[in-house]
C-alpha positions as CSV (number, residue, x, y, z in Angstrom):
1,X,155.8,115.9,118.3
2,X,158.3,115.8,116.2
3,X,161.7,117.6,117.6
4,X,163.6,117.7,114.3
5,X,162.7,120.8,111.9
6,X,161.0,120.8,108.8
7,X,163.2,119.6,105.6
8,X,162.3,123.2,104.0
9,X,163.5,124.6,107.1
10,X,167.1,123.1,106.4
11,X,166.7,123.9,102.4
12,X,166.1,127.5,103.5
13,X,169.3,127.5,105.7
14,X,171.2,126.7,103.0
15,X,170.0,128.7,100.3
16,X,170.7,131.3,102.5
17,X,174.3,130.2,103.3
18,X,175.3,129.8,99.4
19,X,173.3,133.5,98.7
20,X,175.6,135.2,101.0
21,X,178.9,133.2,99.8
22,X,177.7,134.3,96.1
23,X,177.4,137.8,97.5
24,X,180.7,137.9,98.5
25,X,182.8,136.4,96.1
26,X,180.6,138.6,93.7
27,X,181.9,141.7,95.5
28,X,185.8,140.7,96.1
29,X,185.7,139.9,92.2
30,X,184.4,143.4,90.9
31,X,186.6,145.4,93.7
32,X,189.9,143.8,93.6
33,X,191.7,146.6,94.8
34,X,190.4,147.2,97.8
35,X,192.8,149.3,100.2
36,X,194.9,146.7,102.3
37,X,197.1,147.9,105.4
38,X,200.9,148.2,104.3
39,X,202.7,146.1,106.4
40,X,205.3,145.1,103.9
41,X,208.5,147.8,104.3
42,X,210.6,146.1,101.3
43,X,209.3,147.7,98.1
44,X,210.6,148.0,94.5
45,X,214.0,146.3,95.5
46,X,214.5,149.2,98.3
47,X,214.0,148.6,101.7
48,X,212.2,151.4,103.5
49,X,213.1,152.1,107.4
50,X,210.8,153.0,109.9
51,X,211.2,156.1,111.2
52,X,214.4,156.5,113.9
53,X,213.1,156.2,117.6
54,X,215.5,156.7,119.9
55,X,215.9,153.8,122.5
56,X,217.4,156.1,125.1
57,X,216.6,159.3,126.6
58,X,218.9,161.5,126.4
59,X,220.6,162.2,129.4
60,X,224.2,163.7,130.3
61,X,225.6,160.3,130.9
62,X,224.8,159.0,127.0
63,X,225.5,162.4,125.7
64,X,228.9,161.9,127.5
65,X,229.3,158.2,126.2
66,X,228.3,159.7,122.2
67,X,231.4,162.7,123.0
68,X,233.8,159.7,123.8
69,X,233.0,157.5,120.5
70,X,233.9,160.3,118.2
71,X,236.6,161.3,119.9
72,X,239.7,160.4,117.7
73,X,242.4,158.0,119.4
74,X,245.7,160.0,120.2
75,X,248.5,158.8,118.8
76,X,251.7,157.4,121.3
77,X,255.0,158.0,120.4
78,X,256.9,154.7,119.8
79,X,260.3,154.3,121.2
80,X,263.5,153.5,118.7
81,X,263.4,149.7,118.0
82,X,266.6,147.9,118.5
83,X,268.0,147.2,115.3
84,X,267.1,143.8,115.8
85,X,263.8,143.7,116.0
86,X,263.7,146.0,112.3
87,X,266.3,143.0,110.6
88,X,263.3,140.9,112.1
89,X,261.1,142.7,110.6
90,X,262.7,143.0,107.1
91,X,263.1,139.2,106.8
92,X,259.6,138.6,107.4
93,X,258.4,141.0,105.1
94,X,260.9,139.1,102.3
95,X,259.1,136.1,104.0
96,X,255.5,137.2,103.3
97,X,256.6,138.5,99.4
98,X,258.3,134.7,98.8
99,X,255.5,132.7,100.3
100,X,252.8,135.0,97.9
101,X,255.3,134.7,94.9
102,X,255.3,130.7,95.4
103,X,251.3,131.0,96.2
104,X,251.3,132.7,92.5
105,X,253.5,130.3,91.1
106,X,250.7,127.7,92.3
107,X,248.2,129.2,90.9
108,X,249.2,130.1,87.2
109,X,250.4,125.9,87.7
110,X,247.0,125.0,88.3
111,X,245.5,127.4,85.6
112,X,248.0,126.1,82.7
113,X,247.1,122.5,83.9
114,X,243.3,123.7,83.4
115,X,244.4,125.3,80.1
116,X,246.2,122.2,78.4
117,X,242.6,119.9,79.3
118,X,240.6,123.0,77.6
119,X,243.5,122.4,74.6
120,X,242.1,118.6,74.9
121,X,238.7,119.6,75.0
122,X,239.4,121.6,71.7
123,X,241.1,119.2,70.0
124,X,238.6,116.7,70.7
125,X,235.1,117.4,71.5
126,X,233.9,113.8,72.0
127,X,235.9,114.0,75.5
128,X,232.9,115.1,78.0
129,X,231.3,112.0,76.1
130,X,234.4,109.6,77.0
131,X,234.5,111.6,80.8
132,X,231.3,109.7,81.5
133,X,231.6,106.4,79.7
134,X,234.1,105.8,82.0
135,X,232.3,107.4,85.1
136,X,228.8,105.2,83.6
137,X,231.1,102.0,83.8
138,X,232.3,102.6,87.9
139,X,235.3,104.9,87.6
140,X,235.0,108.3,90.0
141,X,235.1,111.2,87.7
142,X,238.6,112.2,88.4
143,X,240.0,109.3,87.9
144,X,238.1,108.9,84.5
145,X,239.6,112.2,83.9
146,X,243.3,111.6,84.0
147,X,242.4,108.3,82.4
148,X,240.7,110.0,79.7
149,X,243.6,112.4,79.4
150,X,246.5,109.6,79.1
151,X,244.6,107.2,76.8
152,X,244.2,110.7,74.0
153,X,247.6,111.5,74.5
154,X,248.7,108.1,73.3
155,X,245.4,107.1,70.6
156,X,242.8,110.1,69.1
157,X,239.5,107.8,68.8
158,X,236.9,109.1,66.8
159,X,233.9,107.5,68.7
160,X,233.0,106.5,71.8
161,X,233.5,102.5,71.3
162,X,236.8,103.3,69.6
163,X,237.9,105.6,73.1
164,X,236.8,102.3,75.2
165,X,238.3,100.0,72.9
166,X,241.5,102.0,73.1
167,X,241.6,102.2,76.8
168,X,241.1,99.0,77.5
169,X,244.2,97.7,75.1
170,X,246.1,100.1,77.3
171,X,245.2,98.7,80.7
């Protein structure tokens, strides 16, 4: 009395297991395009939309509340300003048009700053190689930057080792 089944019993089980796993595999290989539900609603780079459902009933009330969105806003009269208030209002317009003149100013500063390192750049391509042998040796990359900047204006090194020898004469 043996309560354990017969080892061909087990070798059946699993021949049976690895036929229908063969089966399958088979059939999802040779029908690869087998319909699918379309749950995606983003296709082709456009994004389709459901179909509209309104999330109200309609009823007098919203109908009312639509009728007073489009309604365009009347216009009030103003009253004559004193003409105090319009000198007011004059000098801070001139206000506004200095303070984006000097905000100009700034800027065209800042690009012609940007301009004369491209002219450095130009004039001597080895200086995104100097930028970080100095930023390799410890120095931020800003500070290697201006460093950079006053040690060409004064030498115009050919190499890397003549940039560091050069920079460190001048320290």
């Amino acid at each position: 009395m043996d309560p354990q089944p017969d080892a061909w019993v087990s070798a059946m089980g699993a021949m049976i297991v690895i036929i229908a796993l063969a089966v399958a595999i088979n059939h999802g290989w040779n029908n690869p395009s087998a319909e699918k539900p379309d749950w995606d609603l983003f296709k082709l780079g456009e994004i389709y939309e459901e179909k509209e459902r309104p999330f109200y009933k309609l009823s007098p009330t919203n109908v009312m509340r639509e009728i007073d969105r489009t309604k365009a806003p009347t216009k009030k009269s103003k009253p004559s300003e004193p003409s105090e208030i319009s000198d007011l209002k004059e000098k801070v317009e001139r206000l506004k048009h200095e303070l984006a003149k000097s905000d100009l100013e700034k800027k065209v500063a800042s690009l012609e700053g940007k301009l004369s390192e491209s002219n450095h750049e130009a004039a001597n391509p080895l200086l995104g190689e100097f930028i970080e042998a100095l930023t390799s040796l410890g120095y931020k990359k800003a500070e290697a930057k201006k460093a950079v900047m006053s040690c060409l204006e004064k030498n115009s090194p050919a190499t890397v080792e003549e940039f560091l020898k050069a920079f460190y004469r001048s320290k």
